[in-house]
Backbone of each chain as ProteinMPNN parsed JSONL, in Angstrom:
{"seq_chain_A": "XXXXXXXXXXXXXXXXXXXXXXXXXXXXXXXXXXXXXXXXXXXXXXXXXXXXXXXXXXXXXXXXXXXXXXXXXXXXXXXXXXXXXXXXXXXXXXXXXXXXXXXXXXXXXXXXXXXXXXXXXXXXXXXXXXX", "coords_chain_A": {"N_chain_A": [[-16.367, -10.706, -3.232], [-16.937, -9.77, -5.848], [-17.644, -7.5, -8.219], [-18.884, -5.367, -7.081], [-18.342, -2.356, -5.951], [-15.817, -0.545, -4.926], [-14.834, 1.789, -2.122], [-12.291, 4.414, -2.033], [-11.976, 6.144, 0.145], [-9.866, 8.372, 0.139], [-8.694, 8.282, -2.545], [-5.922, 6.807, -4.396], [-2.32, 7.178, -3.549], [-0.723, 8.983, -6.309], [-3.024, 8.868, -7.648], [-4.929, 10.333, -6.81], [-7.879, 11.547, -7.284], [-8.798, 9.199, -7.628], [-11.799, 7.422, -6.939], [-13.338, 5.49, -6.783], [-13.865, 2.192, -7.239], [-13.864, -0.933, -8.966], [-13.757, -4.138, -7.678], [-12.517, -7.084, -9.409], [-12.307, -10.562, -9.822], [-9.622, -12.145, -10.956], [-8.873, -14.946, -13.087], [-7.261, -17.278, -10.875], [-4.753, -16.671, -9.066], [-4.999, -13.337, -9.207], [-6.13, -10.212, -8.879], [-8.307, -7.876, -10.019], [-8.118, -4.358, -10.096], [-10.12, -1.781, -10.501], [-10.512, 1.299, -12.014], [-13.649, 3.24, -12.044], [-14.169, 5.945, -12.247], [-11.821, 6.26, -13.823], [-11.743, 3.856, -16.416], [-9.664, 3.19, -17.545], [-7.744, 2.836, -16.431], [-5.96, 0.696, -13.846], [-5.383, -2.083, -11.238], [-3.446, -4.633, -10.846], [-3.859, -6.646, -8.285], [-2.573, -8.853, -5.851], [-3.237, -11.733, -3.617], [-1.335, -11.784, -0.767], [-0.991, -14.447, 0.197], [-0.904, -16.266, -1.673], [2.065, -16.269, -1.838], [5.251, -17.31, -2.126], [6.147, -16.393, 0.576], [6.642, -15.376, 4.071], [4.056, -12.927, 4.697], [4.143, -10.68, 6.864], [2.911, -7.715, 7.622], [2.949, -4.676, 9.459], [0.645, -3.27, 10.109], [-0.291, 0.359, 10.991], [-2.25, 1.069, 13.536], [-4.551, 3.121, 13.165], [-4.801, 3.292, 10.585], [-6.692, 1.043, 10.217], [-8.541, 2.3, 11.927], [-9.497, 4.526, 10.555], [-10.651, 3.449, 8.271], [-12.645, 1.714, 9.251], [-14.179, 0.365, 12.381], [-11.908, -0.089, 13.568], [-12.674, -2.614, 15.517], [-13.47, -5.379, 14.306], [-12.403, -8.057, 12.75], [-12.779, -7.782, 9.701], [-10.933, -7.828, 7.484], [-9.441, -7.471, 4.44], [-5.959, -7.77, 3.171], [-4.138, -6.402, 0.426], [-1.537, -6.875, -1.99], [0.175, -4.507, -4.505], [0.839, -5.206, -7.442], [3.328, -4.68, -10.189], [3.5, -5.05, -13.641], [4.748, -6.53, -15.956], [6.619, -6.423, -19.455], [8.321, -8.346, -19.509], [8.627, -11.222, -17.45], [10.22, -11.292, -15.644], [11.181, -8.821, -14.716], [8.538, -7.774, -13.463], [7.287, -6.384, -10.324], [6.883, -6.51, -6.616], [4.877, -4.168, -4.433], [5.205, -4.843, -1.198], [5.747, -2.731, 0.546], [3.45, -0.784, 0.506], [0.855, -2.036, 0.645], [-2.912, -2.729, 0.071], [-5.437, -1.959, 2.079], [-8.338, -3.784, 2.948], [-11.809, -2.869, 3.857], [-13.931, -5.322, 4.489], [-16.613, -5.645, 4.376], [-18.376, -3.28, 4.37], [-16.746, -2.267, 2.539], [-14.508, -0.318, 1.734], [-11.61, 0.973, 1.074], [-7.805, 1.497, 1.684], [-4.75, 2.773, 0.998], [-2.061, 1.308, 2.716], [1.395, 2.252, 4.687], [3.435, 0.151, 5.52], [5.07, -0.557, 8.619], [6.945, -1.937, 8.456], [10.544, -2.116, 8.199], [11.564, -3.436, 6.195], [10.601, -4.396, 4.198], [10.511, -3.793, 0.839], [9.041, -1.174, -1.918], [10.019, -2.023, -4.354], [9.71, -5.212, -4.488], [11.224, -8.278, -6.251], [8.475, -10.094, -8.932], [8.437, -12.428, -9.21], [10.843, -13.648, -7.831], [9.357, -13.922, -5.188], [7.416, -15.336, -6.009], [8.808, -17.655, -6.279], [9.751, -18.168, -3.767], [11.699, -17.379, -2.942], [13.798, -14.946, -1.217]], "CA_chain_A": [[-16.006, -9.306, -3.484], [-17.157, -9.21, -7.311], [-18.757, -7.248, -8.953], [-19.298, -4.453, -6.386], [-17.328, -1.235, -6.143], [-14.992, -0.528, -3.369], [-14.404, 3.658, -2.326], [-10.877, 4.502, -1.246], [-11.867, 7.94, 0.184], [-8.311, 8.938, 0.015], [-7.8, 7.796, -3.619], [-4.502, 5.838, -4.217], [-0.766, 7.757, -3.848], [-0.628, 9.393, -7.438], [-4.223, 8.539, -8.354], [-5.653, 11.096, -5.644], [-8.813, 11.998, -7.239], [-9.888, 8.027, -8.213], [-12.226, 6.934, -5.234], [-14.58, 4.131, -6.983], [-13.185, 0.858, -8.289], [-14.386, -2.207, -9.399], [-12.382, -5.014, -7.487], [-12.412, -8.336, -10.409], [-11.099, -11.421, -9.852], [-8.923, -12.357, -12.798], [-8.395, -16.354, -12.728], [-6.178, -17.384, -9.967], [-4.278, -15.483, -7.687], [-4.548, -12.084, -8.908], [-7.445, -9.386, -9.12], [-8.25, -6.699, -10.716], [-8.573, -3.204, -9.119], [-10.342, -1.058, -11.878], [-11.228, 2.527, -11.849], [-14.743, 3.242, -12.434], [-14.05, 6.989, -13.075], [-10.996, 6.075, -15.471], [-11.525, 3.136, -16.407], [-8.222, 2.87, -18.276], [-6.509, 3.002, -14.552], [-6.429, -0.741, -13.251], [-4.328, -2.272, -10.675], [-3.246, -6.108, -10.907], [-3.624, -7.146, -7.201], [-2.229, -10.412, -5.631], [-3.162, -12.197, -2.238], [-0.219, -12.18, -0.688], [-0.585, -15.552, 0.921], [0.024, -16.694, -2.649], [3.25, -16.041, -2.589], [5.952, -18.181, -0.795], [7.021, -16.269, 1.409], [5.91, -15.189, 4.941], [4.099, -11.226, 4.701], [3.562, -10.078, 7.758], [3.003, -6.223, 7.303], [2.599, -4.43, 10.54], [0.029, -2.067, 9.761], [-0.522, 1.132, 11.675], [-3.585, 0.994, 13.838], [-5.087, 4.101, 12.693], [-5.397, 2.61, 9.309], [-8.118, 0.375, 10.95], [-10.285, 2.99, 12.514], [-10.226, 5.34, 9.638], [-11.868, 2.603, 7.247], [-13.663, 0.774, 9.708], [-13.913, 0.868, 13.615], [-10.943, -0.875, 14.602], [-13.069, -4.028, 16.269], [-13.796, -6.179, 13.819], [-11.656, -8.608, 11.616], [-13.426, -8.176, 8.196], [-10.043, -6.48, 6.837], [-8.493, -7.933, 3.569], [-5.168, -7.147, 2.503], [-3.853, -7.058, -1.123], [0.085, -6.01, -2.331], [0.138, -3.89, -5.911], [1.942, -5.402, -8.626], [3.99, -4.385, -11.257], [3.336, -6.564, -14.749], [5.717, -5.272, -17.186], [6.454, -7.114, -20.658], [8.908, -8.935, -19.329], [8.542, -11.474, -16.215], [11.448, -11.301, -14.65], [10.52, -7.217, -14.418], [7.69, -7.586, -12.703], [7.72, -6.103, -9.097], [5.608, -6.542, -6.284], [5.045, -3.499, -3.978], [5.061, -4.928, 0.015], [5.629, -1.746, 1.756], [2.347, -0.264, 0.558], [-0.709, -3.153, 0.567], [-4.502, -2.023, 0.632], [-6.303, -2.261, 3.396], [-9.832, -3.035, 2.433], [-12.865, -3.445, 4.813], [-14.633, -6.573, 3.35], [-18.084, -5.581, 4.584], [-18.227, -1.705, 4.291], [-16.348, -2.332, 0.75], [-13.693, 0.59, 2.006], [-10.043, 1.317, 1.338], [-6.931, 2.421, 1.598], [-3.439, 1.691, 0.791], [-1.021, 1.553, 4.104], [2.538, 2.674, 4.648], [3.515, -0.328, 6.582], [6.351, -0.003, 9.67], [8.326, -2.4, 8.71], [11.546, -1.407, 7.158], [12.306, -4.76, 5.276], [9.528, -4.351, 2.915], [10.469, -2.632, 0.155], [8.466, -1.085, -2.802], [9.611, -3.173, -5.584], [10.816, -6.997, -4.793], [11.122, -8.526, -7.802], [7.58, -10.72, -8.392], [9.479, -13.78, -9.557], [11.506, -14.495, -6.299], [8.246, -14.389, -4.089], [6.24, -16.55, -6.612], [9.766, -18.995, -6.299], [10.005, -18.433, -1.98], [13.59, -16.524, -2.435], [13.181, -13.31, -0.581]], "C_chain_A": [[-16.105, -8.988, -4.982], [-18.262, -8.358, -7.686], [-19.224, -6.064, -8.129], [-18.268, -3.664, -6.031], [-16.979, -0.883, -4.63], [-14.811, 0.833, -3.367], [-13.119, 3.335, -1.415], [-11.619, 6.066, -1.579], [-10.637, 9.181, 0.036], [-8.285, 9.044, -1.706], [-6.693, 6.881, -3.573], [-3.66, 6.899, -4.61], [-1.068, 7.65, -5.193], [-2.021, 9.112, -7.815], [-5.409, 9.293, -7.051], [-7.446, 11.229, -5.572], [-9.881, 10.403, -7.528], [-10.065, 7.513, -6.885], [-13.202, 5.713, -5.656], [-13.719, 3.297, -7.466], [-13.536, -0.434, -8.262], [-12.973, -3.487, -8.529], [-12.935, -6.328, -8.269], [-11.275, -9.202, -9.585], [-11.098, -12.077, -10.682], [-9.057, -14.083, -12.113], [-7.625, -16.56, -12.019], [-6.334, -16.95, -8.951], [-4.505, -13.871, -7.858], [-6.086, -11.336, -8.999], [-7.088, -8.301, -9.258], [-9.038, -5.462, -10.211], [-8.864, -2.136, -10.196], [-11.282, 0.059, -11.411], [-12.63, 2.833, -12.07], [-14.866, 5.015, -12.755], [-13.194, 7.327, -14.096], [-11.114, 5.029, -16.12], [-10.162, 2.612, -17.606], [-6.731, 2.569, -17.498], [-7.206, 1.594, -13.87], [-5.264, -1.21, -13.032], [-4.218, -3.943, -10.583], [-3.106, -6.502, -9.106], [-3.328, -8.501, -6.912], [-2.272, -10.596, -3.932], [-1.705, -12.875, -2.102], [0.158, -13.517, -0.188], [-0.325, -16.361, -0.217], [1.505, -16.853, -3.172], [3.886, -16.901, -1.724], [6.97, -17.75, -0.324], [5.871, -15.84, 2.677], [5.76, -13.595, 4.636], [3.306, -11.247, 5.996], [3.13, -8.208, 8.021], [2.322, -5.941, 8.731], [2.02, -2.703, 10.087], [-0.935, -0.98, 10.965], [-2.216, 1.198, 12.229], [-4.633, 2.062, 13.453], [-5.66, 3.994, 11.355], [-6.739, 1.706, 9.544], [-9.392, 0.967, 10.903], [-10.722, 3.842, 11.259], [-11.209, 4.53, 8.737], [-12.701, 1.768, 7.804], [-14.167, 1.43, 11.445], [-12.952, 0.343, 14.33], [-11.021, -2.156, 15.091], [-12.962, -4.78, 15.873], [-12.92, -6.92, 12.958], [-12.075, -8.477, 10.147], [-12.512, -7.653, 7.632], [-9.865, -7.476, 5.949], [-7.102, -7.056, 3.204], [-4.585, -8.055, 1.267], [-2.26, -6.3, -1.427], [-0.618, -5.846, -4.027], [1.154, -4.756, -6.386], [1.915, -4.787, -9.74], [3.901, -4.948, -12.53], [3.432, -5.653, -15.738], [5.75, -6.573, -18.361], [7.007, -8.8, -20.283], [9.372, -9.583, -17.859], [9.344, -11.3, -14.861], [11.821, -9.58, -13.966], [9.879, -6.406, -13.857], [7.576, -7.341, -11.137], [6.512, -6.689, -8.369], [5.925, -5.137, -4.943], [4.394, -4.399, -2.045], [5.194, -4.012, 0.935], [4.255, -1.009, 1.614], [1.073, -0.958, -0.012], [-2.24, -2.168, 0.25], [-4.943, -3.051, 1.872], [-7.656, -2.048, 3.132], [-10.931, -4.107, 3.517], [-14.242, -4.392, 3.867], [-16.441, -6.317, 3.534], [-18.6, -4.177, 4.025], [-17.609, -1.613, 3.058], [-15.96, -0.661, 1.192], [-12.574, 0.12, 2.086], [-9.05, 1.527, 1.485], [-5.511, 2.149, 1.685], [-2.228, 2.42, 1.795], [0.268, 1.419, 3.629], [2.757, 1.544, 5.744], [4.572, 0.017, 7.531], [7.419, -1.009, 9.242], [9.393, -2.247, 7.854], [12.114, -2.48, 6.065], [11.644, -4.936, 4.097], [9.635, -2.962, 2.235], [9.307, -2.305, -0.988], [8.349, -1.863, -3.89], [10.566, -4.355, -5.223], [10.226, -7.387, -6.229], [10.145, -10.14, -7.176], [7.825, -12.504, -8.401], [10.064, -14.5, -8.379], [10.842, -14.366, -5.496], [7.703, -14.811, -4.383], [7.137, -18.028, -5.703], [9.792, -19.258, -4.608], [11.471, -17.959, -2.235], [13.051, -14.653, -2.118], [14.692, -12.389, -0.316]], "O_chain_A": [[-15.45, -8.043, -5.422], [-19.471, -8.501, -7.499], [-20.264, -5.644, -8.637], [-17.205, -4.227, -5.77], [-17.625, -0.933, -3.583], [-14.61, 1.333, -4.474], [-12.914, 2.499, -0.535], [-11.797, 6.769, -2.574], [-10.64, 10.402, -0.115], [-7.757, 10.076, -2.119], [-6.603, 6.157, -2.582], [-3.879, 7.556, -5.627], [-1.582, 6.607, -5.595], [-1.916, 9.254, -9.033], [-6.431, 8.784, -6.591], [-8.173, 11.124, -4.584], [-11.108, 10.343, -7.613], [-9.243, 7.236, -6.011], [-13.771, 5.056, -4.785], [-12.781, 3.71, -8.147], [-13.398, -0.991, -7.173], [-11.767, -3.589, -8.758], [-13.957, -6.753, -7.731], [-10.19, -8.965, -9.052], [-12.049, -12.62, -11.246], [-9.282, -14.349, -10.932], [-6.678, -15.863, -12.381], [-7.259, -16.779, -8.158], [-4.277, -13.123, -6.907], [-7.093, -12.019, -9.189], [-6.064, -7.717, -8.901], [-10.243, -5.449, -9.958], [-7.908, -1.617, -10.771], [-12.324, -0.013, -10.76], [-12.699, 1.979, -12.955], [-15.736, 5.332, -13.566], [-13.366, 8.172, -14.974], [-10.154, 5.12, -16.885], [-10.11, 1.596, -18.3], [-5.548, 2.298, -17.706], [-8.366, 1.386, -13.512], [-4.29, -1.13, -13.781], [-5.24, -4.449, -10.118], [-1.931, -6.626, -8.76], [-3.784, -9.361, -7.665], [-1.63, -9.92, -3.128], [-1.115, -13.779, -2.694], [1.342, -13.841, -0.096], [0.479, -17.267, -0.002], [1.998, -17.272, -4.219], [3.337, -17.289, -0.693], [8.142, -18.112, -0.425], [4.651, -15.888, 2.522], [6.746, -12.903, 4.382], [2.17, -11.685, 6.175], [3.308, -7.875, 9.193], [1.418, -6.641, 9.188], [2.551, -1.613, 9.875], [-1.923, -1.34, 11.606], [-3.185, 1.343, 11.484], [-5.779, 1.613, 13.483], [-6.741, 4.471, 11.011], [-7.749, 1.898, 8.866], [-10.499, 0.721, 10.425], [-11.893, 3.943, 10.894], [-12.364, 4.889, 8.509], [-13.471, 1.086, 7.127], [-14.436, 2.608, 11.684], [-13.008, 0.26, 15.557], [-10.036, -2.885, 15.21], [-12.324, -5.577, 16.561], [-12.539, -6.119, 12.104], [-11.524, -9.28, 9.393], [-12.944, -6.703, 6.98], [-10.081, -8.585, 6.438], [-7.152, -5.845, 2.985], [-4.488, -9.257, 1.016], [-2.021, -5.169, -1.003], [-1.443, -6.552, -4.606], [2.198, -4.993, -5.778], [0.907, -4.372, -10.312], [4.716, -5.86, -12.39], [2.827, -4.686, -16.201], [5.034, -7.563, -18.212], [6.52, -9.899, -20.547], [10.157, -8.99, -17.12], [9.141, -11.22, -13.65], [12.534, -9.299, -13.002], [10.014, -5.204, -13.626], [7.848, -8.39, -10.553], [5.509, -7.174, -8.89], [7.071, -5.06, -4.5], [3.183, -4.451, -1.825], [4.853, -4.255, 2.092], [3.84, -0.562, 2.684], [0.4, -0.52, -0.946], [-2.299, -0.939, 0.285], [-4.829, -4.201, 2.296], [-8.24, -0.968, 3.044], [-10.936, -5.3, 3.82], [-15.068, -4.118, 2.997], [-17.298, -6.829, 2.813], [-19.359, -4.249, 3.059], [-18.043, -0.677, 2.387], [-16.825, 0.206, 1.07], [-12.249, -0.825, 2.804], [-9.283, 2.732, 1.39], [-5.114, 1.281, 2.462], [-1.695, 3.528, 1.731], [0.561, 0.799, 2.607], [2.345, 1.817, 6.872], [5.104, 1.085, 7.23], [8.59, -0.931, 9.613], [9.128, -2.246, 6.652], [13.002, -2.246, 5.245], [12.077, -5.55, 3.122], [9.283, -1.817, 2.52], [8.493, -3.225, -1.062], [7.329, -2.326, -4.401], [11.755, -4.487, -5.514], [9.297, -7.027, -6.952], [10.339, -10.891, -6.22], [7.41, -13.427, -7.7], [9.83, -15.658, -8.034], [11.445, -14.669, -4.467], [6.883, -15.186, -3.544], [6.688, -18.915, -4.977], [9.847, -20.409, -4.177], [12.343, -18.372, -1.47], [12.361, -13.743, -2.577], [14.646, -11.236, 0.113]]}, "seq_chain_B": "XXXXXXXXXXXXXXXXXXXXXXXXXXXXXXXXXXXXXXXXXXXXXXXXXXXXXXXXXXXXXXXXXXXXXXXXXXXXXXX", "coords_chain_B": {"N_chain_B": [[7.764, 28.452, 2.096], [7.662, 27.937, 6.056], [9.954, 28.772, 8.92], [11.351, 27.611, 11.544], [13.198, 27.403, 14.643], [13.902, 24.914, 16.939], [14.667, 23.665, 19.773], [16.442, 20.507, 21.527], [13.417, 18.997, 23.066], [11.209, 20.689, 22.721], [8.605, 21.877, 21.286], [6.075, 21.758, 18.333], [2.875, 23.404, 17.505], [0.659, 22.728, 15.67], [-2.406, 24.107, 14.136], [-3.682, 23.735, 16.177], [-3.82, 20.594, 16.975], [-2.021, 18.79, 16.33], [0.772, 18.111, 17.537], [4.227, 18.656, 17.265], [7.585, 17.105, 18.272], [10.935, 17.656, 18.805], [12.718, 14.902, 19.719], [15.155, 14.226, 20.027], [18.401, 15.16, 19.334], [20.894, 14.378, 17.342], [24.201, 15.1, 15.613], [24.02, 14.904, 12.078], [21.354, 13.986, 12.682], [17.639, 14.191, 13.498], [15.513, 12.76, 15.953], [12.081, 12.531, 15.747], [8.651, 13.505, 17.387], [5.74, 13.117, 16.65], [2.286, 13.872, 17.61], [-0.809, 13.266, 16.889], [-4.118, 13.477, 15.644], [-5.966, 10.613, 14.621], [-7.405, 10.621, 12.499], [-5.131, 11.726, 10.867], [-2.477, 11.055, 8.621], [0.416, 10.034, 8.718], [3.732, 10.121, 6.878], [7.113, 8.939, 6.295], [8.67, 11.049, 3.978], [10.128, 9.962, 1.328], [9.574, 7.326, 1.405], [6.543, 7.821, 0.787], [6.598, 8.791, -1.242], [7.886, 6.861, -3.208], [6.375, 5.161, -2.996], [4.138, 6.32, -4.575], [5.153, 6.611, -7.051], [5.209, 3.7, -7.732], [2.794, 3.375, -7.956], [1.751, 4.241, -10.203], [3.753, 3.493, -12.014], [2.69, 0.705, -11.828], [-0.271, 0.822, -12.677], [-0.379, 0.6, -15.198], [-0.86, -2.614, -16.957], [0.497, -5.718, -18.542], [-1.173, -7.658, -20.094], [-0.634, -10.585, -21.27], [1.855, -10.941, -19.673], [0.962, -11.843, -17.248], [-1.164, -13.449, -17.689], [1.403, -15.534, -17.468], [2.289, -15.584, -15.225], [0.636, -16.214, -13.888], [0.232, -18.981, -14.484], [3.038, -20.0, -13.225], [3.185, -18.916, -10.644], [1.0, -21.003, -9.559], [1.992, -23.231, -10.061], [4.127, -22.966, -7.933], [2.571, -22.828, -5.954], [1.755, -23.446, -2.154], [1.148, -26.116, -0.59]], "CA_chain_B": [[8.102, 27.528, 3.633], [7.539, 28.441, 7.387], [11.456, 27.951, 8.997], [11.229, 27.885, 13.225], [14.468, 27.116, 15.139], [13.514, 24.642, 18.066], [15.372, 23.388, 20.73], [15.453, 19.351, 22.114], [12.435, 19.487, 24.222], [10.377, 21.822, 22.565], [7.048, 21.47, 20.46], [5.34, 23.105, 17.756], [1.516, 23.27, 17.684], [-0.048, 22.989, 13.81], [-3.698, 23.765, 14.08], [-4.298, 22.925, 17.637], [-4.32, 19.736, 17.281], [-0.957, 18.317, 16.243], [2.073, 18.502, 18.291], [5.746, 17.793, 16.531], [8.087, 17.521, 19.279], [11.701, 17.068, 18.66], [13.198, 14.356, 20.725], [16.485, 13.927, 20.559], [19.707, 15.69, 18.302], [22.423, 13.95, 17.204], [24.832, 15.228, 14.163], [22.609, 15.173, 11.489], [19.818, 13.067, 12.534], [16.583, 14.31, 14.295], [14.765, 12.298, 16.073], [10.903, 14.029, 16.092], [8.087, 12.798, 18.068], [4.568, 13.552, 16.586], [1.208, 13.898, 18.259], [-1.636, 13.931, 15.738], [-5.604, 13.25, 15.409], [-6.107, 9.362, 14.224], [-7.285, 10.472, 10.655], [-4.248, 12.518, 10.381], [-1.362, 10.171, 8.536], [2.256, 10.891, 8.434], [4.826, 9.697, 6.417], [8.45, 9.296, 5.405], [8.207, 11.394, 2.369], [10.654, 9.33, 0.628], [8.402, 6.375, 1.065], [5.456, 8.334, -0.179], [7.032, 9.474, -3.282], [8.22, 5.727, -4.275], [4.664, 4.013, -3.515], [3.342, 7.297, -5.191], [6.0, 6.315, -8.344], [5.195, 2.635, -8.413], [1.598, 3.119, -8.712], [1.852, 5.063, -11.294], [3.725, 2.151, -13.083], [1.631, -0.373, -11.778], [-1.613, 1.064, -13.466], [-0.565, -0.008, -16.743], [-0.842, -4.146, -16.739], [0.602, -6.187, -19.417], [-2.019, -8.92, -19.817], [0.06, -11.612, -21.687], [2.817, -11.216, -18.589], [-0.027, -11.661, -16.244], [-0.799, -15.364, -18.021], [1.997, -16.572, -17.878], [2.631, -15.158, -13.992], [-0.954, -17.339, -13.367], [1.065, -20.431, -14.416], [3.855, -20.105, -12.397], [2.351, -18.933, -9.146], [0.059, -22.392, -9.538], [3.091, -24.234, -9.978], [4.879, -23.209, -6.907], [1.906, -22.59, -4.726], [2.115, -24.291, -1.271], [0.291, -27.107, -0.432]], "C_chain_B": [[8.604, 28.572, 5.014], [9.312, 27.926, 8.301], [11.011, 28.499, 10.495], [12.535, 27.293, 13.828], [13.802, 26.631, 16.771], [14.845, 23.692, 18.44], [15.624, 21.508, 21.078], [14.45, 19.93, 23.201], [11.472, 19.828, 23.684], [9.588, 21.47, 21.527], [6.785, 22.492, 19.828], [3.959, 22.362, 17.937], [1.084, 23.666, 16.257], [-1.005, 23.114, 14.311], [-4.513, 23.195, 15.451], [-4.254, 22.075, 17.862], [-2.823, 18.94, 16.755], [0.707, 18.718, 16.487], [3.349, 18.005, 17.271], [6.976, 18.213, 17.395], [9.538, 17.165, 19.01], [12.644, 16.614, 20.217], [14.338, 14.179, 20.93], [16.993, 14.934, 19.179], [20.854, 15.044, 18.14], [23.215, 14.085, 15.622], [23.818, 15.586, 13.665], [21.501, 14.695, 11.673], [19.217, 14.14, 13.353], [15.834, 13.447, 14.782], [12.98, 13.098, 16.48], [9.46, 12.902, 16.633], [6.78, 13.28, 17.544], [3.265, 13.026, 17.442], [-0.314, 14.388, 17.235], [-3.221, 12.958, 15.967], [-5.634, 12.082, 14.504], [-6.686, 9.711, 12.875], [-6.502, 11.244, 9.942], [-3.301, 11.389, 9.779], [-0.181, 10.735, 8.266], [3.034, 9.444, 8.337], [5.826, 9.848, 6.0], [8.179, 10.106, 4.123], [8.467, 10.65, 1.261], [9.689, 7.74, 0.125], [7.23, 6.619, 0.327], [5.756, 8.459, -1.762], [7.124, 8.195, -3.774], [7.18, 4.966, -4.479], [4.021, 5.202, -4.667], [3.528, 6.483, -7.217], [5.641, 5.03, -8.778], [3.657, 2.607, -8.616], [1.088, 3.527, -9.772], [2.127, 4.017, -12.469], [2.517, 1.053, -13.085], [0.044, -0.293, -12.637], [-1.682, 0.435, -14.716], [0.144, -1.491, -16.539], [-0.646, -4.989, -18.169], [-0.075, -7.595, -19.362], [-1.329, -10.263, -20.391], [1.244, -12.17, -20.091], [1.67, -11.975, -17.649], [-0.606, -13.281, -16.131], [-0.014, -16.001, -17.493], [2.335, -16.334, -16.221], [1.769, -16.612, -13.067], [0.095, -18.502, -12.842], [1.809, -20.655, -13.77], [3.385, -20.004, -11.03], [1.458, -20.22, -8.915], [1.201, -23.185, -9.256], [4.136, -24.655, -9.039], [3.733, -22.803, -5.941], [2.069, -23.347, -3.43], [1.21, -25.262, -0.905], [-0.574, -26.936, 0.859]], "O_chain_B": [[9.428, 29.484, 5.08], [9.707, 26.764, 8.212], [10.441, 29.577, 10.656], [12.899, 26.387, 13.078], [13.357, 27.422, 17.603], [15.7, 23.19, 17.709], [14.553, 21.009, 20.733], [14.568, 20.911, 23.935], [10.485, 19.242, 24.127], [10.049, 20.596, 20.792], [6.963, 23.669, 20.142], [3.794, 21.209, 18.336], [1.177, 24.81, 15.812], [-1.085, 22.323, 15.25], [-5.525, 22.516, 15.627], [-4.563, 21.902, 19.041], [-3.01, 17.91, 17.403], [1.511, 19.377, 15.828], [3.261, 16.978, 16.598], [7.413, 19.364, 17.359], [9.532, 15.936, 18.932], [13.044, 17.258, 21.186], [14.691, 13.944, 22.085], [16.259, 15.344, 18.28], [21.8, 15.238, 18.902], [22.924, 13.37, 14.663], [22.901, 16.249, 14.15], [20.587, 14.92, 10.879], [19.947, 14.965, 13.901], [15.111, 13.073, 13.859], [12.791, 13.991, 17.306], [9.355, 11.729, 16.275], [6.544, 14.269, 18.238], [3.239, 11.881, 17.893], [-0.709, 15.526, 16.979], [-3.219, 11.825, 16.447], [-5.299, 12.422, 13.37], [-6.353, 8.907, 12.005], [-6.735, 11.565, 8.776], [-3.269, 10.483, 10.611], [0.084, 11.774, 7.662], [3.086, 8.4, 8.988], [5.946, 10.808, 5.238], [7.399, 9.652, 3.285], [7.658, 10.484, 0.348], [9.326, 7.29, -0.961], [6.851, 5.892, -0.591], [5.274, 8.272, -2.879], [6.513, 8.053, -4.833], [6.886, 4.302, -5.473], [3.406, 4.746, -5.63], [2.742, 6.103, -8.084], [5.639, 4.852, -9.996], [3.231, 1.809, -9.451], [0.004, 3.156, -10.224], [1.402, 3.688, -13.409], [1.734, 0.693, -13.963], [-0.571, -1.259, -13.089], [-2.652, -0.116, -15.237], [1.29, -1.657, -16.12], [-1.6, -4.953, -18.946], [0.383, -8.528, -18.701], [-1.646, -11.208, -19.67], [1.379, -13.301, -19.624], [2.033, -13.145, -17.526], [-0.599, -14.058, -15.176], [-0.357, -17.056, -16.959], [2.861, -17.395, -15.884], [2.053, -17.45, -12.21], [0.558, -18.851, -11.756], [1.628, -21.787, -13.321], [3.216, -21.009, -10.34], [1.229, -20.367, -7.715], [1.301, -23.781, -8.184], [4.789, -25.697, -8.968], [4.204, -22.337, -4.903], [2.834, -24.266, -3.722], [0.092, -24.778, -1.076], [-1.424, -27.779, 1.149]]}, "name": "protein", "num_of_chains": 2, "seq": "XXXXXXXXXXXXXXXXXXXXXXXXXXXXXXXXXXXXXXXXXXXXXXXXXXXXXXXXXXXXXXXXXXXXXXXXXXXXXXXXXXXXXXXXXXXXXXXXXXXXXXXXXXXXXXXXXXXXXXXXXXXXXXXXXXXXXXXXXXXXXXXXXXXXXXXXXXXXXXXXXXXXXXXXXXXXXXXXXXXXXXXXXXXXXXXXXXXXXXXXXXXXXXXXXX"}
């Protein structure tokens, strides 16, 4: 997934009108979700299976068909983080992942259902496995 | 803002194509039942507004934090 630009036809919540973005992967675990019409607007993404805890996000089927057709497994999902000065600061957002179609390079960041996932856990106690 | 006074039971019709039916009443809650076209999405607002709010933060990435995040996440990864 380098090096080739992903469209979120939606945009992203508060970033409505940015639909191109470069997805980078930084060293590691995290990658970099970078605007290609701002490029001053870039989102630190992290596979969540990096983290130690279990994410199961139960994401609305409709999210599926709009970026893809529903059938196929090629989905990735990624949680937003937070990366503030100071580590222990740093959030990670689990109620609203992207949902991006790995073939079709589409997509779009889901409202998941489940109520236990909040916006900001702190990124520290899901690096450590305390949830 | 459009204000309609419905009943339990009873449905409105947006646009032909999306029903909002309220299902139950109790005190203050509503429970409301929507019916909408698969590239329609609906959400809590409250939820909207706070992913809206943290991406907002999230855009701006302190790259030194981000180092030292690397290291740690390596260090407790799972085997």
């Amino acid at each position: 997934m380098q090096d080739k630009y992903i469209t979120f036809p939606e945009g992203i919540p508060g970033f409505e009108t940015l639909t191109q973005f470069y997805l980078i992967k930084e060293q590691g675990a995290f990658c970099l979700l970078q605007s290609i019409e701002q490029p001053e607007i870039g989102f630190t993404l992290l596979d969540p299976s990096q983290l130690n805890i279990k994410y199961n996000p139960r994401i609305p089927k409709n999210y599926f068909e709009k970026i893809g057709d529903g059938e196929d497994n090629e989905y990735a999902v990624y949680v937003v983080t937070t990366i503030r000065e100071n580590i222990l600061d740093c959030t990670v957002n689990l109620a609203g992942p992207l949902l991006i179609h790995t073939e079709k390079r589409v997509g779009i960041q889901v409202i998941v259902g489940n109520e236990e996932y909040q916006v900001r856990h702190k990124l520290e106690d899901l690096i450590r496995g305390r949830e | 803002m459009l204000a309609l006074t419905r009943k339990k039971g009873e449905s409105l019709i947006i646009d032909g194509q999306i029903e909002i039916k309220i299902l139950e009443v109790q005190g203050d809650k509503v429970k409301i039942g929507i019916e909408a076209p698969k590239e329609v999405t609906v959400y809590r607002e409250e939820v909207y507004k706070l992913i809206k709010q943290s991406n907002q933060e999230a855009a701006k990435t302190n790259q030194g934090t981000l180092n030292m995040l690397q290291t740690l996440i390596s260090s407790y990864k799972r085997e």
